[in-house]
C-alpha positions in Angstrom: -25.5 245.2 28.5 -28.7 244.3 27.4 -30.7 245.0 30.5 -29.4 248.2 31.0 -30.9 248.7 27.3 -33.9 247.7 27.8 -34.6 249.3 31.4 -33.2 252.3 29.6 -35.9 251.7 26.4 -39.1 251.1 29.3 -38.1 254.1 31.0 -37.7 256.3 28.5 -41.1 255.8 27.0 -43.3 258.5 28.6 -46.4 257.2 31.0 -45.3 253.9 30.2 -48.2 251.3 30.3 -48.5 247.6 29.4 -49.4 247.9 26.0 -46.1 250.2 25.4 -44.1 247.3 26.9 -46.2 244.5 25.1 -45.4 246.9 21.9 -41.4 247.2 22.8 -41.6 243.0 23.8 -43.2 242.3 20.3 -40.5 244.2 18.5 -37.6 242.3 20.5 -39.5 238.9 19.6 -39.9 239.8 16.0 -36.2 240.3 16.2 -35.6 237.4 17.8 -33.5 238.6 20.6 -32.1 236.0 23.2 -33.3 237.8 26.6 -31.8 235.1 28.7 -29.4 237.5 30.3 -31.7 239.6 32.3 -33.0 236.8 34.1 -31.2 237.3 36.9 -31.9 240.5 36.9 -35.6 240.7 36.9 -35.4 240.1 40.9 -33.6 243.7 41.2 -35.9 245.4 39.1 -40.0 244.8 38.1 -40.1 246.2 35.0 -37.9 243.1 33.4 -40.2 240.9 34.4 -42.8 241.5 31.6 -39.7 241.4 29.1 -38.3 238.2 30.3 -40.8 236.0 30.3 -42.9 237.2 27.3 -40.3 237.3 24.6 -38.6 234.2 26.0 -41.8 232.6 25.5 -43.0 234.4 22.3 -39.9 232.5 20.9 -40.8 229.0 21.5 -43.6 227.5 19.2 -44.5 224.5 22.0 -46.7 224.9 24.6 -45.2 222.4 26.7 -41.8 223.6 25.9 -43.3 226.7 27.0 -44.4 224.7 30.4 -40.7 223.6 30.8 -39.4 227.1 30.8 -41.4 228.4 33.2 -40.9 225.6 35.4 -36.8 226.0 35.0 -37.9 229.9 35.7 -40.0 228.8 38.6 -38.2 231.0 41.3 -38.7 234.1 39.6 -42.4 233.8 39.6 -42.2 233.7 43.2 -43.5 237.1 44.9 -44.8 238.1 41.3 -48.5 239.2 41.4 -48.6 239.3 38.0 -47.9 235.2 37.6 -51.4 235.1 35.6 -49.8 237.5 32.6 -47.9 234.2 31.4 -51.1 232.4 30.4 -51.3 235.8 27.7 -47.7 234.2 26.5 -48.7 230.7 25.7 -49.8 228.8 22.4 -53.4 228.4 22.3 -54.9 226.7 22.2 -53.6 224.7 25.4 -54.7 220.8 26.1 -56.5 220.6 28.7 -55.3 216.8 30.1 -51.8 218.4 30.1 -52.5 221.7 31.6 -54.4 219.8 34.4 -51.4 217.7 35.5 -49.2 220.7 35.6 -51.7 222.1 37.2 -52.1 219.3 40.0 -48.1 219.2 40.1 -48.3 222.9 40.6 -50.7 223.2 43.4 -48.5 221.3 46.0 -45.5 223.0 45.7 -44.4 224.8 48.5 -43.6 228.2 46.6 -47.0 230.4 46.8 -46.6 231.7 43.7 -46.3 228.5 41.6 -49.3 227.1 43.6 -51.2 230.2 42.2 -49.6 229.6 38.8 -51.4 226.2 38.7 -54.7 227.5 39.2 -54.5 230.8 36.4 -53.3 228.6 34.0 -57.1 227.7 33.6 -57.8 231.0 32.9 -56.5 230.7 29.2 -59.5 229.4 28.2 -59.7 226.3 29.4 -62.6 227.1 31.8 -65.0 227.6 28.9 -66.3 224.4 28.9 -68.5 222.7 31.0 -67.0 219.8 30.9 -64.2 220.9 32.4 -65.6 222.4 35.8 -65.9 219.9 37.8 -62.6 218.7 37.3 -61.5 222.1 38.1 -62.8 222.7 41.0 -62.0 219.5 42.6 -58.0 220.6 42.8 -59.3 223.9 45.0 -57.7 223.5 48.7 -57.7 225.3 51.6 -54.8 227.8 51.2 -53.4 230.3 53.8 -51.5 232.7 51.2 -53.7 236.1 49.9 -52.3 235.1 46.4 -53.1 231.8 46.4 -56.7 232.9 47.8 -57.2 235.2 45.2 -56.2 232.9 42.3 -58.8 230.4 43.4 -61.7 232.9 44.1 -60.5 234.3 40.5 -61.2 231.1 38.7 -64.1 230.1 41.0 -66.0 233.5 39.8 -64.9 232.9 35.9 -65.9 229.2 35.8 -69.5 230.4 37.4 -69.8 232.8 34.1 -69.9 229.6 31.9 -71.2 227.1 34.0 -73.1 228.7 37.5 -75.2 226.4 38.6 -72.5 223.4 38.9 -70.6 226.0 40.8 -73.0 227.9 42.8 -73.4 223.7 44.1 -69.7 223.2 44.6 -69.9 226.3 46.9 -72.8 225.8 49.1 -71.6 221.9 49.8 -67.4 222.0 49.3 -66.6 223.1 52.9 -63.3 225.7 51.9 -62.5 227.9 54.1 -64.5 231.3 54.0 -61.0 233.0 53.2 -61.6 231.6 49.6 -65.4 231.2 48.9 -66.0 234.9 50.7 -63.7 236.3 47.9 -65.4 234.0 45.4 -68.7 235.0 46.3 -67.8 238.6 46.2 -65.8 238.6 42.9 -69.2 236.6 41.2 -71.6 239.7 42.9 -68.8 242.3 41.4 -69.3 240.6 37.9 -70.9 241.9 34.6 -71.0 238.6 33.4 -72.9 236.6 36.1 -77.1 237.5 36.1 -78.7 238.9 39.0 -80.6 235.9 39.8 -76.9 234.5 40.7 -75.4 237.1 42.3 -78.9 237.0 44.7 -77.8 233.7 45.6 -74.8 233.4 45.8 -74.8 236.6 48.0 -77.6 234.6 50.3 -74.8 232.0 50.9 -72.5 234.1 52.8 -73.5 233.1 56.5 -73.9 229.6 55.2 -70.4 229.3 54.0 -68.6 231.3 56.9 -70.6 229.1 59.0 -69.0 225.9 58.0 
């Protein structure tokens, strides 16, 4: 069966790391192999994961096919940390108008790990551009999942590296829960890409913030 194969392929491969599975997933796409049939099997065992949803999608050429399928796949991003390794699986470039109404469909389900699917799908780029922040920011909500948490304080932290002063703002004034901007905050201080000048402030705004 084919996911005894490739379970069999992985593990084989000595101090197997992404890029040897990334290499292995390349090869099956170049082949064109139909991996539908470890889907259900990817539950059982992590190491499918990676497989399933990378060749799957490597194999269709439209991003909002692409969307569909992981929708119709939605349950088996569910307890997967890694949900933001699909965003390296998707045609770029991705619209933003579209990605932003998945991405508002996204963030009220009541399945953690789409909700934090609909905020790293930004991370493909999409929060580049300026004129995309504030839109961005204005689907953050208070969450109570560590996933979902970390997902927004992600994205909160990478749009800062392109566009810090709109969201150094956002985070003095938006009221969220300390549970998100303290991870924000501490993710922008941890960054190489943020000046000091920033990272001063921002850090200033702890007490502020868990204040509110």
């Amino acid at each position: 069966m084919l996911y005894k194969k490739i379970i069999n392929d992985l593990e084989s491969i000595p101090n197997l790391k992404t890029k040897d599975v990334d290499r292995y997933n390349k090869k099956l796409i170049k082949e064109k192999t139909d991996v539908s049939e470890i889907g259900e099997y990817i539950m059982e065992n992590q190491i499918l994961h990676r497989t399933y949803f990378q060749v799957s999608l490597g194999l269709i050429k439209d991003t909002e096919k692409q969307f569909e399928f992981i929708e119709k796949n939605e349950d088996y991003l569910q307890d997967w940390w890694h949900t933001d390794q699909l965003i390296q699986f998707l045609k770029k470039p991705v619209d933003f108008d579209f990605a932003y109404r998945k991405a508002k469909e996204y963030i009220n389900s009541d399945k953690p790990f789409t909700r934090r699917w609909g905020y790293v799908l930004f991370l493909a780029g999409l929060q580049k551009d300026k004129a995309h922040t504030k839109d961005i920011l204005a689907l953050m909500k208070d969450d109570d999942e560590y996933y979902v948490q970390m997902a927004q304080a992600w994205l909160i932290c990478d749009l800062a590296v392109f566009n810090p002063k709109e969201v150094i703002e956002y985070i003095e004034s938006c009221g969220l829960k300390y549970n998100i901007l303290g991870k924000a905050i501490q993710k922008m201080v941890d960054s190489y890409r943020i000046s000091d000048e920033d990272k001063s402030y921002v850090k200033a705004l702890r007490s502020k913030v868990k204040n509110n």
